[in-house]
C-alpha positions as CSV (number, residue, x, y, z in Angstrom):
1,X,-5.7,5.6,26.6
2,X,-4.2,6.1,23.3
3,X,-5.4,9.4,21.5
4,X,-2.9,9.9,18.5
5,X,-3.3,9.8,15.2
6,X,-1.2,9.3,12.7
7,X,-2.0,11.2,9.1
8,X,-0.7,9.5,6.3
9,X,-0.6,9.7,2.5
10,X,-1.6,6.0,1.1
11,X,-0.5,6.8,-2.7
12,X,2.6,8.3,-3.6
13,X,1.8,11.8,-2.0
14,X,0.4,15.2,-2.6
15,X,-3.0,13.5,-1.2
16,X,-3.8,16.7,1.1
17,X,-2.3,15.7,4.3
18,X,-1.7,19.3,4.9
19,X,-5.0,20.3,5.0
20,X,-6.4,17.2,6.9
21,X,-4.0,18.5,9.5
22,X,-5.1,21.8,9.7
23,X,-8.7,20.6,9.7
24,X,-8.2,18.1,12.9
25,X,-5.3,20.1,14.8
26,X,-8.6,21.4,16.4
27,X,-8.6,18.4,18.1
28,X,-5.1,18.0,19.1
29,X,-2.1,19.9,21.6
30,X,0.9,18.9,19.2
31,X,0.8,17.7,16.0
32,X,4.3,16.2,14.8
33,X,6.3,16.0,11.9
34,X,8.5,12.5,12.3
35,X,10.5,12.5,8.7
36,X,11.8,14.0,5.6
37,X,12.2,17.5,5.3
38,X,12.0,20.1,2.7
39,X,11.4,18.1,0.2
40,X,7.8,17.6,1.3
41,X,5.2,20.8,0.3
42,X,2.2,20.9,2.7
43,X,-0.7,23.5,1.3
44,X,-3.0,24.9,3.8
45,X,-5.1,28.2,3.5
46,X,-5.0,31.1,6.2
47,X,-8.0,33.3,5.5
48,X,-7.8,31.9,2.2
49,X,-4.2,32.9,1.2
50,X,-2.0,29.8,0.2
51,X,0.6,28.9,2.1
52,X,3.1,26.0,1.6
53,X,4.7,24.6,5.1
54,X,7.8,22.6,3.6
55,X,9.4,21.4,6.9
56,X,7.3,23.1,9.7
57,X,4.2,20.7,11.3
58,X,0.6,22.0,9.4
59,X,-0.8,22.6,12.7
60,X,1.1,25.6,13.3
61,X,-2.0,28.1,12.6
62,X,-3.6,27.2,15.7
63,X,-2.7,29.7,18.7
64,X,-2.2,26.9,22.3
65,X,-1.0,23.9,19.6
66,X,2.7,22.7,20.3
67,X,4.1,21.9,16.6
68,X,7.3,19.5,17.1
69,X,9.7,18.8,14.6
70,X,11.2,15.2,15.8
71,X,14.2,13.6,15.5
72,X,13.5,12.2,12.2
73,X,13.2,15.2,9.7
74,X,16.0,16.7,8.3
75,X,16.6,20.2,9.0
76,X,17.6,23.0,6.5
77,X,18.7,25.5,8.2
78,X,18.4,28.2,5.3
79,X,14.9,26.5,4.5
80,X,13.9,26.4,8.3
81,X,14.4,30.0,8.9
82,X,13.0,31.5,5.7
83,X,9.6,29.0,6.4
84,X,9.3,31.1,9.9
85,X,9.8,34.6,8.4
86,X,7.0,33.8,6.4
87,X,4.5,32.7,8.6
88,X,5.4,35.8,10.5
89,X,4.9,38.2,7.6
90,X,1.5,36.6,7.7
91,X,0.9,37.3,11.8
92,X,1.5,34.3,13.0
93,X,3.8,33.7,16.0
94,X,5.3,30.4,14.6
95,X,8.5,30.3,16.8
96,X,6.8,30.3,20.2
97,X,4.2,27.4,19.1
98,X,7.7,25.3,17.5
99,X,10.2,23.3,19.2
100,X,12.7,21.1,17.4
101,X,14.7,17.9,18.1
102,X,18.8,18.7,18.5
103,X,19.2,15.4,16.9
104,X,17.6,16.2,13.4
105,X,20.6,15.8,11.4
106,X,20.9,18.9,9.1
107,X,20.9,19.2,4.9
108,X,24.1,21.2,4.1
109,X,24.8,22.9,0.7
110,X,27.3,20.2,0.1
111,X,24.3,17.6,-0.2
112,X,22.3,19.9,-2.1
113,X,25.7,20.4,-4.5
114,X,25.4,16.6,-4.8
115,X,21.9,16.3,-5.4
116,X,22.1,18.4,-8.5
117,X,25.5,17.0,-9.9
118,X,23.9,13.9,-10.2
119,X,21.2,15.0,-11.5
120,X,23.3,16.5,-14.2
121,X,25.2,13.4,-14.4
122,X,22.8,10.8,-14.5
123,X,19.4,12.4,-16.1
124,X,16.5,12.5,-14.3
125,X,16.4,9.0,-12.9
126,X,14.7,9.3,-10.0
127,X,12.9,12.8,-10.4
128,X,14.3,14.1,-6.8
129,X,13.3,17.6,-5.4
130,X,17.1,18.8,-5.7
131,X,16.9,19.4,-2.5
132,X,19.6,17.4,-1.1
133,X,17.7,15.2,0.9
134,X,19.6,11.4,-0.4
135,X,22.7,12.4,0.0
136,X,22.1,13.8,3.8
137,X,20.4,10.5,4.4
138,X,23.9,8.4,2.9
139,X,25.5,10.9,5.3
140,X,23.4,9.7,8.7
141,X,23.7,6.2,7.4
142,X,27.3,6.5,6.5
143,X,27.9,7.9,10.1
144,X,28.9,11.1,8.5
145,X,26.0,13.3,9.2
146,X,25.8,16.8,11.7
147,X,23.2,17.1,13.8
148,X,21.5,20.1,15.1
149,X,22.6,19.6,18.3
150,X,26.4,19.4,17.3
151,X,26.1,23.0,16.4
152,X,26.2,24.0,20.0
153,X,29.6,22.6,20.3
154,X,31.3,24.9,17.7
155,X,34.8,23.8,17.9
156,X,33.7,19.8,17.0
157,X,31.2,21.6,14.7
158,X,33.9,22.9,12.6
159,X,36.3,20.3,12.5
160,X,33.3,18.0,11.5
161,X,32.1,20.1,8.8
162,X,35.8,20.5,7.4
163,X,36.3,16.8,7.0
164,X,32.7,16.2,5.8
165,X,33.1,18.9,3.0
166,X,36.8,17.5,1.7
167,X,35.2,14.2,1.6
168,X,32.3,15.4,-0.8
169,X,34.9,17.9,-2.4
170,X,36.7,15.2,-4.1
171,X,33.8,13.2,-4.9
172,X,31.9,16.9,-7.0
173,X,35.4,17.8,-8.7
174,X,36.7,14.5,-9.2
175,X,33.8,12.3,-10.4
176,X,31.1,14.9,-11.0
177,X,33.3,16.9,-12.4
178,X,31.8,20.2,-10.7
179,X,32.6,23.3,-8.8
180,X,33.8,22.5,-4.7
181,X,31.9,23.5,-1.5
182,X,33.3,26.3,0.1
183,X,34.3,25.0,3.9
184,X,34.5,28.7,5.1
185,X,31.2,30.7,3.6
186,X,29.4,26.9,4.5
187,X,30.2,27.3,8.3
188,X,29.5,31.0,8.4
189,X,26.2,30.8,7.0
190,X,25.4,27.9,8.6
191,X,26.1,29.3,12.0
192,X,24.2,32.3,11.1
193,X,20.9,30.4,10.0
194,X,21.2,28.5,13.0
195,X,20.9,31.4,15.1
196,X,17.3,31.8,15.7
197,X,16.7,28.1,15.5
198,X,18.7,27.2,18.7
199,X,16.4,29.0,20.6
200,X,13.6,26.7,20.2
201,X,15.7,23.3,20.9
202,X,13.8,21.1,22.8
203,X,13.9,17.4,23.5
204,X,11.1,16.4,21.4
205,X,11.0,12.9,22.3
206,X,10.6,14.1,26.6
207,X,7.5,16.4,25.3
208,X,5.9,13.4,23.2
209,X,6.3,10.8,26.8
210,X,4.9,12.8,29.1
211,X,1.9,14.0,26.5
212,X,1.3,10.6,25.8
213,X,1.7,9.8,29.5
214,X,-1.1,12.1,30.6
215,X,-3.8,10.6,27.6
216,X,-3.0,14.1,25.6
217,X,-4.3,14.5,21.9
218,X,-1.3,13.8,19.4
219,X,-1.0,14.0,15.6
220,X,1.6,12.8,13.9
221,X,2.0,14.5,10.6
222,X,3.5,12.3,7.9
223,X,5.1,13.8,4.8
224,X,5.2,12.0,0.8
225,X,3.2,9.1,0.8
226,X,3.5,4.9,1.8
227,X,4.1,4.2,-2.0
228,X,7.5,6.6,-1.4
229,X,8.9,4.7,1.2
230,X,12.2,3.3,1.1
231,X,11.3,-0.4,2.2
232,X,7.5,-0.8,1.2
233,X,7.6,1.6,-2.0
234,X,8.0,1.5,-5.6
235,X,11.6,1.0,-5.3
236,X,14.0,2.6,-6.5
237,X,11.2,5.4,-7.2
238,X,11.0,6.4,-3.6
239,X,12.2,8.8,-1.5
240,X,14.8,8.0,1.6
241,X,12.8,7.8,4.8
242,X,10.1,5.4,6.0
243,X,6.9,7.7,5.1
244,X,4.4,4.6,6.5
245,X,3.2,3.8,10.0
246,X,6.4,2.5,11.5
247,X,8.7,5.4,10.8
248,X,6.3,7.4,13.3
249,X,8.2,5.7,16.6
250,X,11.8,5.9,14.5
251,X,11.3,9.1,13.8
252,X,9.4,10.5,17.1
253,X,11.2,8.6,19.8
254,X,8.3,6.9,21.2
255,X,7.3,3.4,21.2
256,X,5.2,2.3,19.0
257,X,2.1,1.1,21.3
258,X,2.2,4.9,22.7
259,X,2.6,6.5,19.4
260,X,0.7,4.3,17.0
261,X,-3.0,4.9,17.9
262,X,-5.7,5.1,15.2
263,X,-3.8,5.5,11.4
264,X,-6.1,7.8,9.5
265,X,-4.9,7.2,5.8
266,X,-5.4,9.6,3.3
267,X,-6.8,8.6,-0.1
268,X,-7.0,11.1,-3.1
269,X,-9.8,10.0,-5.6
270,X,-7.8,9.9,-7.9
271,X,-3.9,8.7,-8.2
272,X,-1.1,11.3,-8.9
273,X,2.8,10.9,-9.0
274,X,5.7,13.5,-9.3
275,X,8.8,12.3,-11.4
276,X,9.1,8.8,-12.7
277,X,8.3,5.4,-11.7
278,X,5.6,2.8,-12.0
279,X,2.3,4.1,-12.7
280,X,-0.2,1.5,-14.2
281,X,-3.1,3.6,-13.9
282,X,-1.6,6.4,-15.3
283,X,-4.2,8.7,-18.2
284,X,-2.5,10.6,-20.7
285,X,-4.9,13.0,-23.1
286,X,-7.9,14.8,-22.4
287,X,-9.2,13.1,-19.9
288,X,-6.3,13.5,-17.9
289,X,-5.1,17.3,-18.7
290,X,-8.8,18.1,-17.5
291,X,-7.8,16.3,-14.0
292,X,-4.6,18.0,-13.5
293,X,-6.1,21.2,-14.1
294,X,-9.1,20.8,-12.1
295,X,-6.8,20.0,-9.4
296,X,-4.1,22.0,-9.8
297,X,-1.9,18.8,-9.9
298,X,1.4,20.4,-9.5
299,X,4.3,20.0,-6.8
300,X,4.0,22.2,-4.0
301,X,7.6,22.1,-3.6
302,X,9.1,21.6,-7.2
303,X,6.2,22.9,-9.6
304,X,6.1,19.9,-12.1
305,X,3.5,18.8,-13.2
306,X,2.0,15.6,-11.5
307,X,1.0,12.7,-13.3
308,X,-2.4,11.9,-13.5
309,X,-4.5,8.6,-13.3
310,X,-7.2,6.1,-11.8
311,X,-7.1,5.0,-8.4
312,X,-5.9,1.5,-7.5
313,X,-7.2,-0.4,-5.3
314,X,-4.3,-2.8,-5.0
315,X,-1.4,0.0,-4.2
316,X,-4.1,1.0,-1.5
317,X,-4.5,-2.3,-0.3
318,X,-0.7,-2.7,0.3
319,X,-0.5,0.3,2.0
320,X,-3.0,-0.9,4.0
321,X,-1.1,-3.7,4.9
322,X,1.9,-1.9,5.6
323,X,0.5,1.3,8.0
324,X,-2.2,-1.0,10.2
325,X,-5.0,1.5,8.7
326,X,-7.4,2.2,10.8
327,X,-9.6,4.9,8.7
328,X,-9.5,6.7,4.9
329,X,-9.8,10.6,4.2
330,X,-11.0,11.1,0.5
331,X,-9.8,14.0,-0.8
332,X,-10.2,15.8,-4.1
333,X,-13.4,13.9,-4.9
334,X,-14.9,17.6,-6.2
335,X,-12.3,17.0,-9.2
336,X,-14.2,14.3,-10.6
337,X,-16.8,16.6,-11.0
338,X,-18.5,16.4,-14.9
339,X,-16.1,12.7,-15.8
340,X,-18.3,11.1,-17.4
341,X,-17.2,7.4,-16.3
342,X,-14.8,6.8,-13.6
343,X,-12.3,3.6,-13.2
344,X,-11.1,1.9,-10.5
345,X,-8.2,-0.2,-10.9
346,X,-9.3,-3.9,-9.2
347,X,-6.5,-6.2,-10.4
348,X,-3.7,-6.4,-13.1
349,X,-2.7,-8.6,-15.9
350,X,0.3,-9.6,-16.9
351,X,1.2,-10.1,-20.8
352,X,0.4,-13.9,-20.3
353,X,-3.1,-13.0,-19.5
354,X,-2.9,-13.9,-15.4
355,X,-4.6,-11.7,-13.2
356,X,-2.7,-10.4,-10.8
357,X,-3.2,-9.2,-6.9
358,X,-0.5,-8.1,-5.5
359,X,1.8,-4.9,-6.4
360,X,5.2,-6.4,-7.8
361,X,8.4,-6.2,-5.6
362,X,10.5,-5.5,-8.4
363,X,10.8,-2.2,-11.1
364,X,11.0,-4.7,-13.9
365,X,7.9,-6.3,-13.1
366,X,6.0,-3.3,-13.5
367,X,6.6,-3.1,-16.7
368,X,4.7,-6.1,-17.4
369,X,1.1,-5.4,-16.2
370,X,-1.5,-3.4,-17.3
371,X,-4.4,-2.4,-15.0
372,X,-8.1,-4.0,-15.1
373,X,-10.8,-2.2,-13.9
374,X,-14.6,-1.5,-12.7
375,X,-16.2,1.3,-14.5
376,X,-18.7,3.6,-12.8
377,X,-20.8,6.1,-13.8
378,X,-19.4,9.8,-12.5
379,X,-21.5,12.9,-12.1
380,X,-22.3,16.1,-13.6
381,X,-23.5,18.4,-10.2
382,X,-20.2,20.0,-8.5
383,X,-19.0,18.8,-5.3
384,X,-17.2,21.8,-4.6
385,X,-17.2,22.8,-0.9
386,X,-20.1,20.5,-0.3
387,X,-20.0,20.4,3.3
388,X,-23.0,17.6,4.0
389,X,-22.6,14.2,2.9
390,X,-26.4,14.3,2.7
391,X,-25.6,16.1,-0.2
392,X,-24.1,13.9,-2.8
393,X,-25.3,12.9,-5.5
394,X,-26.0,9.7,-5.4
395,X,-23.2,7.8,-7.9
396,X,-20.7,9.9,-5.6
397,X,-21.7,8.0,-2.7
398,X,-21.9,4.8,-5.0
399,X,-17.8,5.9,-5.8
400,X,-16.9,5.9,-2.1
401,X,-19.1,3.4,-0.8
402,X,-17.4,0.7,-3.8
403,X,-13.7,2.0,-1.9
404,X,-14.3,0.7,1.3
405,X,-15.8,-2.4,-0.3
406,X,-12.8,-3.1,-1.9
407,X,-10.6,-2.2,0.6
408,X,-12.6,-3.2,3.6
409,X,-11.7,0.6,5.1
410,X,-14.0,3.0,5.8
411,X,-14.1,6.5,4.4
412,X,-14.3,8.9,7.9
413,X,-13.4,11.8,6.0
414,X,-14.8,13.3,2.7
415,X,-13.0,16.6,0.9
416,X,-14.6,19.2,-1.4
417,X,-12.3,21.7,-1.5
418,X,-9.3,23.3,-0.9
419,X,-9.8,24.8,2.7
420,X,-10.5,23.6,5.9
421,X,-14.1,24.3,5.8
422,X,-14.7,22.4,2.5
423,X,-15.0,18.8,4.6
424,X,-17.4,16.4,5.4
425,X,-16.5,14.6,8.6
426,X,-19.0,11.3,8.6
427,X,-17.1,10.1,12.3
428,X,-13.9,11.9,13.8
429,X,-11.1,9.9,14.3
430,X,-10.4,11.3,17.5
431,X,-13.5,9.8,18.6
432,X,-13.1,6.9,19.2
């Protein structure tokens, strides 16, 4: 029997996967992180203290839970080692409940150089997290990359890193026109961050078959969201790993049939966005400076402030498609608390006047359409921490119940509020 679930964002992330983690981790023996890396920012709340798990798997509150960081994250070291000191500072013994793939490939301060030169370079394009993560994924594709692993063979670690850093050298003075990567201070502080982390090398994938082989409970923890993804998102807005369904076996080791179980797909109720890109549903003015302070829209990892705007029903529908979803979490449907009328985006229109069903393939065609939508009536009681859905009022439940008519998913899951506790679970998806 399959018992994994994958957790997913369905919009462009930020939709409280961390905390959907935390809350079902009760459920599991490992949850899993499968790709990124630091660029993701994953909020969950210990005794009601904020904390913000950038690379590390959001189960790793719970004492007997095995967190495991698989092959396909990408490893800051730096990042890596400062996220354990400070779950330690806070009591909790995250190195014995961690173990991490040797073949994460690492993010070195030559990518991160990179990143920002381009930045610099090119405007913000793209509205990356600076933190080096495209240029480490040219590097794997390019058959350039480090992995963690190598590390343990220091000789071929050094002579590596030496040619990888004169490559990128002449490409940051050269073309970029900035300051060179020191080859020397690189390799010693890498091998010093490395240190601790070497101690908890495992092979990930060797965990993950035998769990799965004796029916063990599995999450698989995703990081940004499907509408980032580098095949099935808003291209070239996206991010450089697959964040939907199928990146789980890539990124895990595990065949898709044994990893792949029920795909719980987390919805906000309402659509956010960091950085630039497409966003038909977008609210500027009141309307929407009330919903990004109500929800403290912004980036866990960068601090911007998120865009704001309306869910749509068609972005969720392709994602959908794309992650085989078996079941939505709603989350952040407190916020909506006191809108007076609430949209939901059903279709577009281009400038011809068609009505259109689909998301475009292209970034030009996005600039084309304009959202149509269904207008319902919000509510004026507060949500917050409401813990029985019993308890909504009753155009609440008309808000959710219209999702799953339009996207034929039903809502499992119901969020009020920032910790764990602030859920309404209508049916677990571990029960299944």
């Amino acid at each position: 029997m399959n018992r994994s679930v994958v957790i997913l964002g369905v919009q462009w992330g930020d939709e409280g996967k961390g905390k959907i983690v935390d809350l079902m981790t009760r459920h599991s023996k490992y949850v899993v992180r499968y790709q990124g890396g630091d660029n993701a920012g994953h909020t969950i709340f210990l005794n009601e203290k904020k904390l913000v798990l950038h690379t590390i798997p959001s189960g790793i509150l719970y004492e007997g839970v095995l967190n495991l960081i698989a092959n396909g994250v990408m490893i800051s070291l730096k990042s890596l080692s400062e996220e354990l000191e400070s779950l330690e500072s806070h009591g909790i013994d995250a190195e014995n409940r961690l173990a991490i793939s040797g073949s994460c490939f690492l993010v070195l301060p030559h990518h991160v150089a990179i990143d920002r030169a381009r930045e610099r370079r090119e405007g913000s394009k793209i509205g990356t997290t600076l933190r080096g993560m495209g240029p480490a994924y040219e590097d794997k594709v390019a058959r350039r990359g480090l992995k963690l692993s190598d590390i343990f063979h220091v000789k071929y670690f050094q002579k590596r890193l030496k040619e990888i850093i004169d490559f990128h050298n002449f490409h940051l003075v050269h073309y970029y026109h900035s300051s060179s990567i020191d080859y020397q201070k690189t390799l010693e502080e890498t091998l010093y961050n490395s240190k601790r982390i070497l101690k908890i090398v495992k092979d990930v994938s060797e965990i993950l078959h035998k769990a799965h082989k004796r029916s063990e409970p599995v999450i698989y923890e995703g990081a940004q969201g499907a509408m980032l993804d580098i095949d099935q998102g808003t291209y070239p807005y996206v991010t450089s790993s697959n964040t939907t369904s199928g990146g789980v076996s890539l990124g895990s080791g595990i065949g898709p049939k044994r990893c792949i179980g029920h795909v719980l797909g987390v919805v906000k109720a309402y659509s956010t966005r960091v950085g630039l890109g497409p966003f038909p549903t977008e609210i500027n003015g009141p309307i929407g400076k009330y919903l990004r302070k109500r929800g403290m829209e912004y980036g866990s990892t960068t601090g911007r402030p998120r865009r704001v705007g309306w869910i749509d029903i068609l972005m969720i529908k392709k994602s959908i498609e794309c992650n085989s979803i078996s079941s939505f979490c709603l989350t952040k449907l407190d916020v909506l608390d006191g809108v007076e009328t609430i949209k939901i985006c059903v279709s577009y229109q281009n400038k011809q006047g068609k009505r259109i069903y689909t998301i475009p393939s292209s970034s030009e065609d996005w600039k084309n359409i304009e959202p149509i939508y269904e207008i319902l009536p919000g509510w004026k009681r507060s949500l917050y921490k409401t813990r029985d859905y019993c308890l909504l009022p009753k155009e609440a439940i008309s808000y959710v119940n219209r999702i799953e008519e339009l996207t034929g998913i039903s809502v499992c899951i119901i969020s009020t509020g920032p910790s764990r506790e602030d859920s309404i679970i209508i049916k677990n998806p571990f029960h299944r």
